[in-house]
C-alpha positions as MATLAB code, in Angstrom:
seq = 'XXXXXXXXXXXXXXXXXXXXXXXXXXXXXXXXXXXXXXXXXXXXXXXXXXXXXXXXXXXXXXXXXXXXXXXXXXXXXXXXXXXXXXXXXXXXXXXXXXXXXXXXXXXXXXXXXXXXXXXXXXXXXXXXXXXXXXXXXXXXXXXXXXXXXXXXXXXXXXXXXXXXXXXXXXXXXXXXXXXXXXXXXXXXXXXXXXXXXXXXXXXXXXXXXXXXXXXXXXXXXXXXXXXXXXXXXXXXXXXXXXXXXXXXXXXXXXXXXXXXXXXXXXXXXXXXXXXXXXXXXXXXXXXX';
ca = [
      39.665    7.233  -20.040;
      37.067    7.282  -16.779;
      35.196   10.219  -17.386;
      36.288   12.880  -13.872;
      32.468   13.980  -13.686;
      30.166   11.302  -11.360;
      27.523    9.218  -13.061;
      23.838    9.540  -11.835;
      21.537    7.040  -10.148;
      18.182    6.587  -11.076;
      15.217    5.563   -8.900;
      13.074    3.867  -11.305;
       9.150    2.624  -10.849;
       8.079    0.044  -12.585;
       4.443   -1.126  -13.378;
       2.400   -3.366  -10.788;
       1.293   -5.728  -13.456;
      -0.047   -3.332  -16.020;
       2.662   -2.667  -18.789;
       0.687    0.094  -19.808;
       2.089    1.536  -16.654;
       5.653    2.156  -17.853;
       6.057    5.576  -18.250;
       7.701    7.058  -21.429;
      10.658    8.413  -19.384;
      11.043    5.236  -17.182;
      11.155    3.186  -20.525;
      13.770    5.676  -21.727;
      16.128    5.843  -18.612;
      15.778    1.827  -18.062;
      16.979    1.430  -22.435;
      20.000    4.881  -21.613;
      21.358    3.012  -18.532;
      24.283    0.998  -19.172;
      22.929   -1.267  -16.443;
      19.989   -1.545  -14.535;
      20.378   -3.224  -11.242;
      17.248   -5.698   -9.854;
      15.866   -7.866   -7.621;
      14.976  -10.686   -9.931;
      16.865  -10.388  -13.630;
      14.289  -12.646  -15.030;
      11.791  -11.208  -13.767;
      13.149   -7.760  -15.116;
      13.230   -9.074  -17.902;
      10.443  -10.385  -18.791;
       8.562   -7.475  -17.958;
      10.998   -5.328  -20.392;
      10.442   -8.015  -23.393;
       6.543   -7.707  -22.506;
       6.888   -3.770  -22.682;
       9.162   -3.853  -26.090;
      12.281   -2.530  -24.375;
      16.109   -3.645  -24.174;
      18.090   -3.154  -21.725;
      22.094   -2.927  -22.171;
      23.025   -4.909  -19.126;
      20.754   -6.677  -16.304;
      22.021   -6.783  -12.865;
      20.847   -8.451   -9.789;
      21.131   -6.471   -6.981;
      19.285   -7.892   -3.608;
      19.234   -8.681    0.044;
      21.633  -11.446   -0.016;
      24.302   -9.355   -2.565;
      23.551   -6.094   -1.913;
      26.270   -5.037   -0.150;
      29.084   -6.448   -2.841;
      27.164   -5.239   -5.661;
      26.894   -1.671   -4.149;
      30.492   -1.523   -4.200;
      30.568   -1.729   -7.842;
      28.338    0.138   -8.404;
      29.489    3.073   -6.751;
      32.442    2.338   -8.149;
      31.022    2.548  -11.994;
      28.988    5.959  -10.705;
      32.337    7.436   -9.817;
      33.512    7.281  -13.163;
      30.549    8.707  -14.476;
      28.475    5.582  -15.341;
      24.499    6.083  -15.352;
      22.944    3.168  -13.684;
      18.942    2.482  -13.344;
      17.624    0.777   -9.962;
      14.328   -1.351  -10.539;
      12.118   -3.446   -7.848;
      10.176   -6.016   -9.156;
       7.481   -4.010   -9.497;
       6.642   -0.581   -8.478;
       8.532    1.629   -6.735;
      12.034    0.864   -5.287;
      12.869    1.071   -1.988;
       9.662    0.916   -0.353;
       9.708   -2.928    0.051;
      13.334   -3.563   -1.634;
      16.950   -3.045   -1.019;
      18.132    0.230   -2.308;
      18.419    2.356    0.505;
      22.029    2.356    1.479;
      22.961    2.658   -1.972;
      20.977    5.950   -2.203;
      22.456    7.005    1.271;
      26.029    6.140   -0.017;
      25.742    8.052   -3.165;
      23.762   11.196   -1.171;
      27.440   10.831    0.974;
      29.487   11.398   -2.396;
      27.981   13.903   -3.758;
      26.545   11.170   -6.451;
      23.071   12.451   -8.385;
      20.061   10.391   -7.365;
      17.037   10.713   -9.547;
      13.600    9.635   -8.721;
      11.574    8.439  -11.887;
       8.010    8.412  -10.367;
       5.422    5.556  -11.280;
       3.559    2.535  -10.027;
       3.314    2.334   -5.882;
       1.473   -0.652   -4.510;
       0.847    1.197   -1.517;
      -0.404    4.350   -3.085;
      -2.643    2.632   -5.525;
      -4.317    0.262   -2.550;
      -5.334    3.725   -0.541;
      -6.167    5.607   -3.516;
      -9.093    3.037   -4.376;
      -9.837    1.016   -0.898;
     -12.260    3.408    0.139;
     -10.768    3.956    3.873;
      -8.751    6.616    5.273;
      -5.620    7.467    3.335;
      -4.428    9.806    5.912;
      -2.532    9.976    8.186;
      -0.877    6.180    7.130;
       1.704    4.250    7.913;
       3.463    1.730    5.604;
       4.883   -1.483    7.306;
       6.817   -3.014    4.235;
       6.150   -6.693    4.815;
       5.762   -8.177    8.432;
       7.756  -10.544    9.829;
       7.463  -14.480    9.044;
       7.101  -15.388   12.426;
       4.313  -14.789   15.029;
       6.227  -13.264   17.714;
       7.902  -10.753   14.901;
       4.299   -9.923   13.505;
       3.381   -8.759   17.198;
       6.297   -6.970   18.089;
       5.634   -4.882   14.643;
       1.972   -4.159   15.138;
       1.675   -3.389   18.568;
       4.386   -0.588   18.021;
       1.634    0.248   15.960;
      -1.213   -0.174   17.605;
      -2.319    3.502   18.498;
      -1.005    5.050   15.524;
      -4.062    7.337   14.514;
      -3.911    6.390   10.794;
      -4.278    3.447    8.341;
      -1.382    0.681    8.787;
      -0.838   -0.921    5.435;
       1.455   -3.624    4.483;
       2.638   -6.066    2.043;
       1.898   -9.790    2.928;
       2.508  -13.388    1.011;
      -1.015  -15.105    0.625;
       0.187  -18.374    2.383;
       0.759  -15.993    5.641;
      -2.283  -13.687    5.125;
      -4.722  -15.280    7.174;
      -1.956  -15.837    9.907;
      -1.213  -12.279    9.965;
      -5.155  -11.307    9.842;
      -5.555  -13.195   13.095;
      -2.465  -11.541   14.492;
      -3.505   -8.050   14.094;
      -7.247   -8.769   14.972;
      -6.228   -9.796   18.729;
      -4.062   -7.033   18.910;
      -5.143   -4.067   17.018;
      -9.242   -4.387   18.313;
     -12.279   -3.540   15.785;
     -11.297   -1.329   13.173;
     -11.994   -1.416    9.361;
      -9.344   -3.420    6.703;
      -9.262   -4.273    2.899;
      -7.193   -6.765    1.018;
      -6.135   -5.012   -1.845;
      -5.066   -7.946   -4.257;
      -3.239   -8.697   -8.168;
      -3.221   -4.196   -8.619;
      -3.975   -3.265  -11.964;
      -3.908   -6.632  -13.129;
      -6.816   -8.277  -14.955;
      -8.202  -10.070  -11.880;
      -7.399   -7.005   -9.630;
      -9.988   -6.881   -6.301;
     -10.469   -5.134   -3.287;
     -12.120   -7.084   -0.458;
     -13.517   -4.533    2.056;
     -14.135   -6.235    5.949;
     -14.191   -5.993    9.551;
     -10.799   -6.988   10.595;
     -12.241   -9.215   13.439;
     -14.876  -10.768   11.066;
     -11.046  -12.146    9.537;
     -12.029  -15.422    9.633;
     -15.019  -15.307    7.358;
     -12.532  -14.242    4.487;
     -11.496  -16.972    2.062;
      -8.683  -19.223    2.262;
      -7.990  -19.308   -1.128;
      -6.880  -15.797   -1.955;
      -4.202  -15.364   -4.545;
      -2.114  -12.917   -6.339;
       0.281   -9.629   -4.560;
      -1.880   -8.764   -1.722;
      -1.676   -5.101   -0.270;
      -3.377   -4.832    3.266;
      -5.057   -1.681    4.624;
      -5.697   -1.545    8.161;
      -8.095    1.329    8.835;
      -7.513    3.687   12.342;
      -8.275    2.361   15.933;
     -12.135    3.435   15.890;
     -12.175    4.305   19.475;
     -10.018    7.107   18.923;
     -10.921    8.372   15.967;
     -15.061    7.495   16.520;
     -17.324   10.402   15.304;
     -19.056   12.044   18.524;
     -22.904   10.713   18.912;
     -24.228   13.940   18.199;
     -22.314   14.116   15.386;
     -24.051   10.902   14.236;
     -27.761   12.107   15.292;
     -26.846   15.455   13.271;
     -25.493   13.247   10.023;
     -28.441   10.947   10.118;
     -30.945   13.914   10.827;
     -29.586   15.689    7.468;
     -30.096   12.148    5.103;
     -32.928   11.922    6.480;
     -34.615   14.860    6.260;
     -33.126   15.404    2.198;
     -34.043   11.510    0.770;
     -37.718   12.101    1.772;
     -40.476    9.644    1.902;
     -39.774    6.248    0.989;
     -35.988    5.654    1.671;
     -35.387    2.701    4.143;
     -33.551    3.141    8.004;
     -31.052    0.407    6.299;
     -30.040    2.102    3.829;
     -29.707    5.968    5.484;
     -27.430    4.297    7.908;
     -25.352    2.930    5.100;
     -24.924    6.764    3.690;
     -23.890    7.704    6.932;
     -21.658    4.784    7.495;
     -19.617    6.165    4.678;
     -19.641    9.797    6.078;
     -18.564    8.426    9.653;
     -16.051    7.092   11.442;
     -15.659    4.392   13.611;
     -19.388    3.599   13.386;
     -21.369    0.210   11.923;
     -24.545   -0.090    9.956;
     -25.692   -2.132   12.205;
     -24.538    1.199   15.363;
     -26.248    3.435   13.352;
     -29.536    1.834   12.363;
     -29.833    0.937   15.861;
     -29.683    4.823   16.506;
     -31.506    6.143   13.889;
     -34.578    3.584   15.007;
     -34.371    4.485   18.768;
     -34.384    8.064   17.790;
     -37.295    7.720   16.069;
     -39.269    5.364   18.696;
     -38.169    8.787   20.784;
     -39.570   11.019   18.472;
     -42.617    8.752   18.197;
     -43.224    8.444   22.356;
     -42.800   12.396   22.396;
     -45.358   12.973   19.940;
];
């Protein structure tokens, strides 16, 4: 007899690439669940046969059958079933169908539990190197070129880091897109995430065009603020410089101070910096 007491949905991250990843309550919840629904069952599971784990019942649940297979299984939550949502990898949701499931079962009273883990997006700002807040996450643009515009100039003033998920045979596309619209600003390529040939590629986003064509792998993109809005004050600069300066002593190259201040400041270049660093000190020189 169907048990009068609803089920529970679980929200369930899985790893990037690293099966070390899989946390010992994911693994648990994803073996419990009398079916996990996901994007790509072989894809699932592989990834559980590579981790050591058995699931009772694979389902596919994506953009094309989500709404059918979100019947059922609200249906098998009623009657108490526990089911276990998976993306391909990482976190559901955030990329992924998912959402109106959640909503629906938030509408019925139906438990939804969050089983924290692996975020592409997350792990791309935590290592990049540019500014992880304020950000805003853009899922993955649109395939065309007039869609990819319409997205990032909504964008375009934000006063945080954009990121997004893009395929590799529409990276440089999308580069090129956001370049003429977006201006100067900082960007990374955050690419194959705790995989064996993981890299991040740190650049100018209008120096695009130098990167190469032949990146592969998940790429992550990181889009840093718009500099004139967010560009340290010049006296800020002159102070920042002033204080390297004065602590590395004797010996330590203009190049290289301006680097250390580079990565103190925003919205300034080595090159900006050296540039004022040397005039200041021609200044200093025609004083004295």
């Amino acid at each position: 007899m169907p048990s009068t007491t609803p089920g529970r949905l679980w929200i369930v991250a899985t790893p990037l690439g690293n099966p070390g990843d899989f946390s010992p309550r994911a693994r648990d919840v994803v073996q419990r669940a009398e079916a996990v629904l996901c994007e790509d069952t072989r894809r699932t599971g592989l990834l559980f046969s590579q981790c050591g784990l058995t699931a009772r019942r694979l389902v596919s649940f994506h953009d094309r059958n989500e709404q059918a297979r979100q019947e059922e299984a609200l249906r098998r939550l009623r009657e108490g079933a526990e089911l276990a949502l998976v993306s391909d990898a990482g976190t559901p949701l955030m990329a992924d169908p998912g959402y109106r499931l959640v909503r629906a079962c938030r509408a019925e009273g139906i438990a939804v539990t969050p089983v924290p883990g692996p975020s592409a997006p997350v792990a791309a700002l935590s290592a990049a190197g540019l500014p992880p807040l304020p950000c805003t996450f853009l899922g993955f643009l649109p395939r065309d070129d007039a869609g990819r515009r319409q997205t990032l100039v909504a964008f375009a003033r934000t006063p945080g880091s954009l990121v997004f998920f893009e395929r590799k045979d529409r990276l440089r596309a999308s580069l090129a897109v956001a370049a003429g619209l977006l201006g100067p600003r900082e960007a990374a390529i955050c690419r194959e995430l705790t995989k064996t040939h993981e890299e991040f590629i740190l650049f100018r986003l209008e120096n695009h065009a130098e990167l190469s064509p032949d990146l592969l792998g998940e790429v992550t993109v990181i889009l840093g603020p718009p500099e004139d809005a967010l560009r340290a004050d010049p006296a800020e600069a002159r102070a920042c410089l002033r204080r390297l300066t004065a602590s590395a002593g004797h010996g330590v190259r203009p190049k290289e101070l301006a680097r250390q201040a580079h990565a103190l400041l925003t919205g300034w270049s080595v090159k900006e910096l050296y540039a004022l660093l040397t005039d200041d000190a021609a200044g200093e020189a025609d004083r004295s």
